[in-house]
N, C-alpha and C positions, 0 to 999 in steps of 0.2 A: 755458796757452791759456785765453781768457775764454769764456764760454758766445756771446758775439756773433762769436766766430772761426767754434766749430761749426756756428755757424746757417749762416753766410757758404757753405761747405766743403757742408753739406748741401744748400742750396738749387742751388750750383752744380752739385750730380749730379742733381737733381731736372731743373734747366731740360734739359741736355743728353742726359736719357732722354725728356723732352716732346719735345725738339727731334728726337730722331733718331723718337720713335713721328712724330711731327707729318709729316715729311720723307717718311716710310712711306706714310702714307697719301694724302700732297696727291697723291706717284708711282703710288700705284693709282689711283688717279683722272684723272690725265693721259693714262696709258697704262695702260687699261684695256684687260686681253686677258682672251675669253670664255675659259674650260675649255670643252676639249672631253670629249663624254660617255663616249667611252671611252679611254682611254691606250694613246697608239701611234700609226702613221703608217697610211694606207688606201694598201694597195699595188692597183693596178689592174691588173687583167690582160683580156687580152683573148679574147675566145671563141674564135678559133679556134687557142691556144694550150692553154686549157685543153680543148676537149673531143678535141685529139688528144692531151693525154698523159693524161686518164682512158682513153680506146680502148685508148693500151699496155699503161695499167698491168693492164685486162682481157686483153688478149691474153696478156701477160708471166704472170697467173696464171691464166690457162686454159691455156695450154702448157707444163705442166712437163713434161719428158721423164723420167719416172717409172721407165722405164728406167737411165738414168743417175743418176737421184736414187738408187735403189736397190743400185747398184754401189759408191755410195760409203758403204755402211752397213755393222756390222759387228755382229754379233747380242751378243757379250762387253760390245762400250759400248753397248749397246742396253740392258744390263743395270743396269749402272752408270748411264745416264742416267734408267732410271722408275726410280730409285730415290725419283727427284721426283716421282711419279705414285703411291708406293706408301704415300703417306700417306693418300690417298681410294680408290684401288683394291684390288684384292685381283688375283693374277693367277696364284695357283694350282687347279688343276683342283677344282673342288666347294666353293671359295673362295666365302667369304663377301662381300655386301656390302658397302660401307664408307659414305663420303660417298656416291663414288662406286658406279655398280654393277662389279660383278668383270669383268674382262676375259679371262678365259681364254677361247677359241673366239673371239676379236670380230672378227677378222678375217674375212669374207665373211660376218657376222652381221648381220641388219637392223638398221640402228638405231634403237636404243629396244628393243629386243630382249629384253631380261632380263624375267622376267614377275614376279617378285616384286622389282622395283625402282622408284619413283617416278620419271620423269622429267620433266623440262620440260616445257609444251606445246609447244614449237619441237622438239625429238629426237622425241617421239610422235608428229610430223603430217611426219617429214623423208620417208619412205617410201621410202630409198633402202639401199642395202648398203654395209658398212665395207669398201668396194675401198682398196685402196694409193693407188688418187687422192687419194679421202674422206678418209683417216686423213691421208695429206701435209697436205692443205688445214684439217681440224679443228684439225691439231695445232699448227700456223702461228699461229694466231691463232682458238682456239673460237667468240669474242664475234662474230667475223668472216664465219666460217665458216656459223655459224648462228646465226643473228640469234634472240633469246631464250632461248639456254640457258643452264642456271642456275649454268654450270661458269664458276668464275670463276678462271682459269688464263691467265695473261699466253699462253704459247703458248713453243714450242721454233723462238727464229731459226736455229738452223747446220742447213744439210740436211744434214747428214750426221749430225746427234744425232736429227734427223725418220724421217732411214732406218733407223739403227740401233735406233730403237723400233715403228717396225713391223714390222722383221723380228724382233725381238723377242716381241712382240704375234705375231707369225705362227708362229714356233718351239713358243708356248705354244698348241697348239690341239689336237686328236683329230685333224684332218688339216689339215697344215698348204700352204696355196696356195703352188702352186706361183710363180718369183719372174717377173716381168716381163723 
């Protein structure tokens, strides 16, 4: 094969990648479509869709029946569930510190409560008591629960792992509250 073949051979991959760049672009320019600035489709919804199912979903978590939450809780996997909580807690009586502050007594304890513990500006300005409601709802979702605290803890979805750590957290106390 002569060097006048090779050229031949090369130039015809040369025209055929011009021709396909070429084709490329005359078609952006044809049918030119803007990007849009964010990726995805805008789903609409309309108002009086969405502000009744925020309402439920506020009703749905201000009505737990805290009673029956608590029936389905069993103090043994209560045990075995903070075993996830017992890497920042401490939860034996005159228990140290940890990340977290110690939880023995927290049950019907103010929250923010420990005096030689740091907490957040959001648990030091909550000014309420660790009721069985409280601990449900903290424990659900912390970030949620109270908006700035520094407990960066996904939260316990099965009630029944929620109940069995309170009544958990409730066994561990000097006197421990009686159940709902």
């Amino acid at each position: 094969m002569d060097s006048f073949e090779i050229n031949k051979i090369i130039a015809a991959v040369l025209m055929v990648a011009l021709l396909v760049i070429g084709i490329g672009k005359l078609s952006s320019i044809i049918f030119y479509v803007e990007k849009p600035k964010l990726p995805g489709y805008e789903v609409e919804i309309t108002n009086a869709i969405t502000s009744s199912t925020d309402s439920t979903m506020e009703v749905v978590e201000a009505k737990v029946d805290i009673k029956a939450l608590m029936a389905m809780g069993d103090v043994d996997a209560g045990e075995k569930v903070f075993k996830k909580c017992a890497a920042c807690h401490s939860i034996v009586k005159g228990g140290k510190n940890k990340i977290g502050p110690a939880l023995y007594n927290v049950v019907g304890r103010q929250v923010g409560g420990v005096d030689d513990y740091k907490y957040s500006k959001a648990l030091s300005e909550y000014k309420k008591d660790w009721t069985f409601e409280e601990l449900n709802g903290f424990l659900l979702k912390p970030s949620k629960w109270i908006k700035g605290t520094k407990m960066a803890y996904a939260g316990l979805r099965k009630e029944s792992d929620r109940a069995s750590v309170i009544k958990y957290l409730n066994k561990n106390s000097d006197n421990p509250l009686p159940l709902p």
